[in-house]
C-alpha positions, 0 to 999 in steps of 0.5 A: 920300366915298361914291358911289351913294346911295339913299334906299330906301322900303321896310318894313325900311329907312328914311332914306339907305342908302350903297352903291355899286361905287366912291366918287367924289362928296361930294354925295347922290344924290337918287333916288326911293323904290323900292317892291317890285312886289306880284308878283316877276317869276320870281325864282327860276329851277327849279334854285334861285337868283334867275334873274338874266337874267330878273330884268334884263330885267324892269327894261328900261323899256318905254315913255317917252323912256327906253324901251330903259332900264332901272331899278336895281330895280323902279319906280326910278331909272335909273342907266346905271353901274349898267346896264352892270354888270348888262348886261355879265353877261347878253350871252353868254346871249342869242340874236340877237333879244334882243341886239338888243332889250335890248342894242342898243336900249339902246346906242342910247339910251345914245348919243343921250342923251349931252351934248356933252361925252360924259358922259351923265346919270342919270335919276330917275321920280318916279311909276315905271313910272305915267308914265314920261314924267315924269322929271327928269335927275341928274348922275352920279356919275362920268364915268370909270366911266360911259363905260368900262362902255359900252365893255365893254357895246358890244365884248361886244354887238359880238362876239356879235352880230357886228353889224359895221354898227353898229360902222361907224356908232357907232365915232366916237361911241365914240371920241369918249366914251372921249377925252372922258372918259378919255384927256382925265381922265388926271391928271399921276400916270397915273389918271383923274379920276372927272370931266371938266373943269369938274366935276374942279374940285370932285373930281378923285381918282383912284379904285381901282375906277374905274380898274380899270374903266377899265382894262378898258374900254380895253383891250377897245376897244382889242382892237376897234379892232385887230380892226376894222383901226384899229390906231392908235387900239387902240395909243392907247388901250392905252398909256393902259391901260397906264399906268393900270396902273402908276398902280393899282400906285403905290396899293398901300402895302406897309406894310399889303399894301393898296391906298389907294382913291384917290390922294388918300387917304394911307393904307389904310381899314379901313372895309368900303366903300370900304376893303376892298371896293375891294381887290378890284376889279383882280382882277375887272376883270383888271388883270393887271399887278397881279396880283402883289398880288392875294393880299395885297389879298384878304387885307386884305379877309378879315381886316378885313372878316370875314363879308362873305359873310353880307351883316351888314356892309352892307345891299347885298350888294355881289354884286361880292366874291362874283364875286372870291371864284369867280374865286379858286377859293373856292367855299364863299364865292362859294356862301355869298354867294349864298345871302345874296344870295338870301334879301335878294332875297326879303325886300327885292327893292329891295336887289338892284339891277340891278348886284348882280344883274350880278355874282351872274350872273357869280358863277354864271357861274364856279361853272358853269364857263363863261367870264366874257368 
């Protein structure tokens, strides 16, 4: 099963290309062609490297009922997961009136697009920036990952902005998101179903990397709510944190010194994704409590996936491995896949999507020395 299908119109691509952050549904996802803008916007900032921040804010779509939205890559699709990913990187960057513009507006949209059952659907432009009054909405491709990426997004929002006020008005909203499609999905085993009910009728797996996300989108809530005198709720949602934790621990087989993407797979994968890439995924998202399995997960990775840093094992970059790689001190590979993601920029700017640009930035982020909070 694969998540994050694309279908790419682009000169060197043609057909359905498989990427993605985390598996979860069998079906495709459809999604319209992304074409190359005819001018790239600042792709490269005066230092060198693709000036990702920039780069970001130029996909926030400016007008249209998704107006505050964001494509995954220029005259694409909107996928709110994939937002948050690239949002996330750039908050700590911003001063007050662009965390107001791209970061506010956005969770103000993302929450009145809610249904109401709290999960949320993507939304595809068939004429891109053209018209972007003409949309048709999808169903994403999980609800877990979905919602807990927006509770990373609004407790860094709220701790930069110190914007107490919208706290006060969006706090039940948030709460209610993060019962509906988190506390409700945990399954009998302590992981999250990657769907709410009815969809967790036709997959309802536990998956490595949406629960590393959940993890953190728990406890960093959790940290919030205690911060804001709510500390019943932060003792609740921590204790799903927790448990999750245990859970994530229960997939990693010491027979092959790896995690099982989910809980249904019966053994480890080799395959580069989810298999290896997956491995990963506690370490970036700093599930502490699997800290002890860290090295033997990144060693999985390395041995069975070489040269993923020269970015021949899949079309994506898959940005995120590049980000684990600074977090682990190993620079001339962090470095390295920069420098592959850079020339992909240039030569397929499509491939470069709006999550991948997310966790290149982070990726800068550590080698720079500053804090990835």
């Amino acid at each position: 099963m694969k998540r994050r299908n694309f279908f790419l119109g682009t000169a060197a691509l043609s057909g359905t290309i498989l990427s993605g952050m985390s598996p979860s549904i069998a079906q495709t996802v459809d999604a319209c062609a992304l074409t190359p803008p005819t001018a790239p916007t600042s792709p490269t900032s005066p230092t060198g490297g693709i000036n990702a921040i920039a780069e970001i804010k130029a996909l926030r779509i400016p007008t249209g009922p998704y107006a505050g939205a964001y494509e995954i890559a220029p005259n694409g699709l909107s996928n709110w997961y994939f937002t948050n990913l690239g949002l996330i990187s750039i908050v700590q960057y911003l001063d007050a009136p662009d965390l107001d513009k791209y970061i506010r507006t956005y969770l103000d949209l993302y929450i009145s697009k809610l249904e109401p059952d709290m999960s949320i659907k993507d939304v595809h432009f068939p004429f891109g920036r053209a018209n972007t009054s003409s949309f048709t909405l999808a169903m994403a491709d999980s609800d877990d990952s979905y919602a807990a990426t927006t509770l990373t997004l609004a407790t860094r929002y709220l701790r930069a902005s110190q914007n107490w006020a919208w706290w006060d008005k969006n706090k039940t909203r948030l709460k209610d998101m993060a019962y509906r499609n988190i506390a409700l999905a945990v399954k009998p085993n302590g992981l999250t179903s990657v769907f709410q009910a009815p969809r967790n009728q036709t997959n309802n797996a536990g998956y490595l990397m949406d629960n590393s996300e959940v993890y953190r989108g728990l406890r960093d809530f959790a940290v919030m709510l205690r911060e804001r005198g709510d500390a019943a709720d932060a003792a609740y949602y921590d204790s799903f944190a927790k448990n999750i934790a245990t859970a994530m621990a229960t997939l990693f087989s010491p027979a092959s010194n790896a995690f099982r993407m989910a809980d249904l797979s019966t053994q480890t994968e080799t395959s580069f994704y989810p298999g290896t890439t997956c491995q990963v995924f506690p370490q970036v998202f700093g599930v502490t409590e699997c800290a002890p399995y860290y090295d033997r997960a990144w060693n999985f990775l390395a041995v069975n996936s070489p040269s993923w840093e020269t970015g021949k094992l899949d079309p994506f970059p898959f940005a995120v491995l590049g980000f684990a790689a600074a977090k682990r001190g190993l620079t001339t590979l962090a470095k390295a896949q920069q420098a592959t993601i850079e020339k992909t920029f240039t030569a397929n700017r499509p491939l470069v999507t709006i999550n991948e640009l997310g966790f290149y930035q982070r990726t800068k982020s550590v080698l720079s020395g500053r804090t990835d909070v």
